[in-house]
N, C-alpha and C positions, 0 to 999 in steps of 0.2 A: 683173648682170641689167639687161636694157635698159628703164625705163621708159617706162609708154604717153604718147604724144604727146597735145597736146591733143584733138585731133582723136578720137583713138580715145575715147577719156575720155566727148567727146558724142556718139559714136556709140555709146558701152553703154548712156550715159543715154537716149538716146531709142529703142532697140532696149529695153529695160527699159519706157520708160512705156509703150510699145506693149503689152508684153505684161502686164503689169498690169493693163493698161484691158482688156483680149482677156478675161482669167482672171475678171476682176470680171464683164463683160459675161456670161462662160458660166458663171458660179455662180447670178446673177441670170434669168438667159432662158432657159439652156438652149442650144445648140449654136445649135439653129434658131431661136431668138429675137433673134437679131441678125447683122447683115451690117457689113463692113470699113467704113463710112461711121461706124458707131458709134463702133466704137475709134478712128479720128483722132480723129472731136470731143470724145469723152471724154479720151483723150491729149491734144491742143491740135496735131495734126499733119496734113497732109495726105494725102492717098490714096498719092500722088508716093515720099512719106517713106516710107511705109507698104512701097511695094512695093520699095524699097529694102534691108527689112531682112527682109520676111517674103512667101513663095509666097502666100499664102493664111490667112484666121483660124485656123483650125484648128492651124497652125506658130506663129502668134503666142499661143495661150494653152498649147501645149506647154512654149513656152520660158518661163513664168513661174517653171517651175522649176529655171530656170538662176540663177547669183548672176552678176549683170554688171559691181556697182561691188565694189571691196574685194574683187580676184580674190586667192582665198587664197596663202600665199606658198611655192609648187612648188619655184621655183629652191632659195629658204633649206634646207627643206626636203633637197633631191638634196645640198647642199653641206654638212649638219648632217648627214647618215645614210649617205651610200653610203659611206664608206670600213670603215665595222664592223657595220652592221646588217644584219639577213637579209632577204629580199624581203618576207619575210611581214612584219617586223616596219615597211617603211619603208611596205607597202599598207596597217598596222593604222594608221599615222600620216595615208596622207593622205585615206582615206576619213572620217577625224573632220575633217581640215577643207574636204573635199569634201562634207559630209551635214551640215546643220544640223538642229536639230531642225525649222526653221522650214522648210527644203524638203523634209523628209519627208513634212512634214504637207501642203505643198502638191503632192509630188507621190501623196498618196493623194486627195485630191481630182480629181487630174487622175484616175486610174484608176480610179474610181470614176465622173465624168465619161463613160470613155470604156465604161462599160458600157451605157451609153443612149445614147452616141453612136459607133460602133464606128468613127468614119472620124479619131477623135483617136490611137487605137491605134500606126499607125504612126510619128507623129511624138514621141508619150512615148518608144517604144526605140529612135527615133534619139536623144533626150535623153539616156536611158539608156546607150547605146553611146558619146557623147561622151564619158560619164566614164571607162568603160571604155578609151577608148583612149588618152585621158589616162593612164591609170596604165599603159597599158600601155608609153608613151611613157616615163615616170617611169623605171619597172622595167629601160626598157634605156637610161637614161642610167645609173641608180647602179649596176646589173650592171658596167658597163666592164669586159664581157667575161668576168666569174665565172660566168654561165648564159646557156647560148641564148636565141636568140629564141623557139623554141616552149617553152620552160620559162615566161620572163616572160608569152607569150600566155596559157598553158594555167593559171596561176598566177591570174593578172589576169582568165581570165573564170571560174574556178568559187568564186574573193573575189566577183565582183561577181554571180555564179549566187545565191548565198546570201543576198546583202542582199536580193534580191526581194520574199522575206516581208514586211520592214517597207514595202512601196509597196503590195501587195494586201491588207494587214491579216489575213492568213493567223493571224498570231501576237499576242498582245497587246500591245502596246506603251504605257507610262504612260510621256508626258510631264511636263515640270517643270511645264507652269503645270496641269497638273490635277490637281484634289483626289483625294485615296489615297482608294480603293477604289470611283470609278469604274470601273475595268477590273480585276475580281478576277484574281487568280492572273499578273497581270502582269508586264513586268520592264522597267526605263527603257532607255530607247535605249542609253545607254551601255552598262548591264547586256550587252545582246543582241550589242552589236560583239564586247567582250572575250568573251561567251562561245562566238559566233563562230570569232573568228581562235585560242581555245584549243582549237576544234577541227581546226579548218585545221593549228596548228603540230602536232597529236597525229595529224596523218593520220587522223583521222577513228578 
């Protein structure tokens, strides 16, 4: 696997403070409480910078729920599992290290966010669909040819149809740092994957 250059390395780092500074700015103000001159000065970056790496604020606090440094390890991953593992079992793998607990959490704040701001909407399921197409991309490297294309697609979006729940809060979800029995009748993230993909492998 080819490692990132430096260059790329400070182009995640600063596409990251931007959207950090973006995420903090709309938990704080609100959508309409701040304009792109904020997040430079709270990032420490310029406008210049700014539009280098994002259309507009709204794309900058989408992507806080992207992970930019420590990109989890895909290739290891393809080269650990495609020659014996089943599709289902190599999308059970990498959605655990695609979904931290910590960007779950951030991205139900974004969708919750974009209930009072409906113009965040598009830019979360383009967020959304990166992952997706990531795995989709995953699916037809380790396939090497075992299943179609429309199998890895149609596989890759009704896995990524069903994590929905945990972004909308649909379903209860108890994280680790919270005390038991804030969210009765809950089940931990992890809980909800494996019960998930044991219905995915049982065809439902």
């Amino acid at each position: 696997m080819n490692k990132q250059s430096l260059r790329d390395i400070k182009k995640e780092a600063t596409a990251h403070a931007l959207a950090e500074a973006a995420f903090e700015l709309a938990l704080e103000k609100g959508l309409d409480g701040f304009v792109v001159e904020d997040i430079v000065q709270r990032a420490g970056y310029s406008r210049r910078t700014f539009a280098n790496h994002f259309s507009c604020k709204e794309e900058a606090v989408a992507a806080a729920a992207v992970i930019f440094k420590g990109a989890p390890g895909e290739e290891e991953l393809i080269d650990e599992l495609a020659e014996t593992a089943s599709m289902v079992d190599i999308l059970h793998q990498l959605m655990r290290m695609q979904f931290t607990v910590e960007q779950i959490k951030t991205m139900r704040k974004l969708v919750k966010l974009s209930q009072q701001f409906p113009t965040l909407e598009p830019y979360i399921l383009t967020i959304f669909h990166q992952f997706q197409r990531k795995a989709q991309y995953i699916l037809s490297r380790c396939s090497r040819g075992r299943c179609s294309e429309m199998y890895t697609h149609l596989l890759a979006g009704a896995t990524y149809g069903a994590a929905l729940p945990l972004l909308n809060s649909d379903l209860p979800i108890q994280f680790q740092d919270e005390p038991d029995g804030d969210t009765p009748g809950a089940m931990t993230f992890e809980q909800y994957l494996d019960e998930m993909f044991k219905h995915l492998r049982s065809g439902f």
